[in-house]
N, C-alpha and C positions, 0 to 999 in steps of 0.2 A: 450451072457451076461445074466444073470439073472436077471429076475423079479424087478425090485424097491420092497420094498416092500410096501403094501398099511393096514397100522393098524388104525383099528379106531374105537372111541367110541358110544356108545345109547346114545340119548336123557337122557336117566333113568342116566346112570353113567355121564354124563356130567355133569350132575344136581347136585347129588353124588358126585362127583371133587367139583363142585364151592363150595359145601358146607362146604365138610370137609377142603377147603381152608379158607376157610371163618369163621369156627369155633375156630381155633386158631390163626387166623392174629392180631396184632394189629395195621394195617394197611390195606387199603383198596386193594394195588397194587397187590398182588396175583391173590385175587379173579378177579378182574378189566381184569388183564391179558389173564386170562384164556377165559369169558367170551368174549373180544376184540380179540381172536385170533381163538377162535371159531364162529367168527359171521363174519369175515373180510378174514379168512383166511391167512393174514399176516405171517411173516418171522420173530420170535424171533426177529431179529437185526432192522427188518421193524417198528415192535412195541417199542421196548425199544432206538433207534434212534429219537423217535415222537417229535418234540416240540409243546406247544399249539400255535402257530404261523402258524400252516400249518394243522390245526385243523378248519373245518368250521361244526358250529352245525347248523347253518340255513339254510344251503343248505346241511348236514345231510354228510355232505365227507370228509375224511381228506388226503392232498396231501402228496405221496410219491417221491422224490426229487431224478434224476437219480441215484446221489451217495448214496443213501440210499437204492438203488434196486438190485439184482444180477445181474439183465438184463442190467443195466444202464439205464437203463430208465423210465420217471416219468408215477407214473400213479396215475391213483386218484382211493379213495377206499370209496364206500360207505356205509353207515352204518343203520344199522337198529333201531329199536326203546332199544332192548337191548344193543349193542354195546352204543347208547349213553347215556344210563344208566348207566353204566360202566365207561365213559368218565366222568359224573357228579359224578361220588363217588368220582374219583381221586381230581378232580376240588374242592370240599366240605372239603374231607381231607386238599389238600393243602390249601385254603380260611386261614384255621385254623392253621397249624401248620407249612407250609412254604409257604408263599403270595408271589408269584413275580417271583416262579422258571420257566425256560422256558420249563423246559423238562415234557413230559406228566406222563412219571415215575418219575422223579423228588421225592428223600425222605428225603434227608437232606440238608442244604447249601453246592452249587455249583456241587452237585451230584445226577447222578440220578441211577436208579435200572441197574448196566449191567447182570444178572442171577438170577435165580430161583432154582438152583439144589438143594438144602436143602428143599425147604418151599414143591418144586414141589413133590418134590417123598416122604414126608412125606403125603403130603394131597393124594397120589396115593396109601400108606399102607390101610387110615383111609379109600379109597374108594373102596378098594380090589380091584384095577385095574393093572394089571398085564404086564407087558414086554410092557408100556409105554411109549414116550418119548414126551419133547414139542414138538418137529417139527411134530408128530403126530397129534397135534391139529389142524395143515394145513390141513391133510390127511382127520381129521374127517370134515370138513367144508365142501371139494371136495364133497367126499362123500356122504353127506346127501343130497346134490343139488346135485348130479346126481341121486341119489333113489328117488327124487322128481321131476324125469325127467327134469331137467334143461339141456341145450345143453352143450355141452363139448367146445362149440365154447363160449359160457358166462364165465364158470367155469375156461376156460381157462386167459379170461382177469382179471378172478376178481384175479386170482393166478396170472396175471403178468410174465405166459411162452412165451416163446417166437415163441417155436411153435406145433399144436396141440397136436404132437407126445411126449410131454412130458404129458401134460391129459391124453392120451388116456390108462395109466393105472389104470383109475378109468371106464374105458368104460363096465367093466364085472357085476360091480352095476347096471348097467339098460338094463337087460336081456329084459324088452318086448317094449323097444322104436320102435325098429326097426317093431316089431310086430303095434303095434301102431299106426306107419307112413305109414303102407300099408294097414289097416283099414281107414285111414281118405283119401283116395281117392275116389271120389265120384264113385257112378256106371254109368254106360258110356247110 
């Protein structure tokens, strides 16, 4: 079988994405999305499934509910200082323009956001990013924590596989761990 494939973007275009997302939104949820799926790593269906019910900002995590996982099962996802920055634009918008919805994409009465294909791949012209998709934003999340040496045994639970051998095609990102790990043994 052939390779998964593993695309994914810079810092610098990430940046570039939220922006030229966020340049013609008249709504916060794009942008929101992008940043929440790049910082959680989350599953399209994981994110736009969210209600603020299952959303905890003071303990910085928001629960994923087995039926809301491919794996079937719950896990909890933690969030950074950007991801809840992201979660507060949503929160701000709706405050304002729909009070009381339960759903975290929630955009009009009794409805919330199920796709992005329009908004997404127009703000992916404005950022000159190329042979892109969402579920790539997973990819790029992987990715940048393991170039930041993070274990493939973390990256694995923050993705919610089920087991390592679906990680381990991001394992060619971090060429000198191994190097690394047999440096930090002490000399005898």
């Amino acid at each position: 079988s052939s390779e998964p494939r593993v695309r994914w973007i810079t810092r610098d275009q990430a940046a570039q994405l939220i922006q030229a997302a966020q340049s013609t939104a008249i709504r916060p949820h794009l942008p929101a999305f992008i940043r929440l799926a790049l910082n959680t790593g989350c599953r399209k269906g994981e994110l736009l499934n969210l209600e603020w019910s299952r959303v905890d900002e003071s303990r910085r995590l928001f629960l994923l509910e087995a039926r809301h996982t491919k794996q079937r099962k719950r896990r909890t996802v933690p969030l950074n200082d950007d991801a809840l920055q992201a979660l507060e634009q949503l929160r701000t918008w709706q405050a304002q323009y729909l009070p009381g919805t339960p759903w975290v994409f929630g955009w009009r009465e009794g409805c919330r956001i199920t796709t992005f294909k329009t908004g997404f791949t127009s703000a992916l012209k404005r950022a000159s990013i190329d042979d892109f998709r969402i579920h790539d934003l997973r990819h790029t999340f992987a990715s940048w924590l393991v170039m930041q040496g993070e274990s493939l045994y973390v990256v694995k639970d923050l993705l919610g596989h089920a087991s390592v051998t679906q990680t381990e095609i991001y394992a060619h990102l971090a060429p000198n761990q191994m190097h690394d790990a047999v440096q930090r043994l002490l000399p005898f």
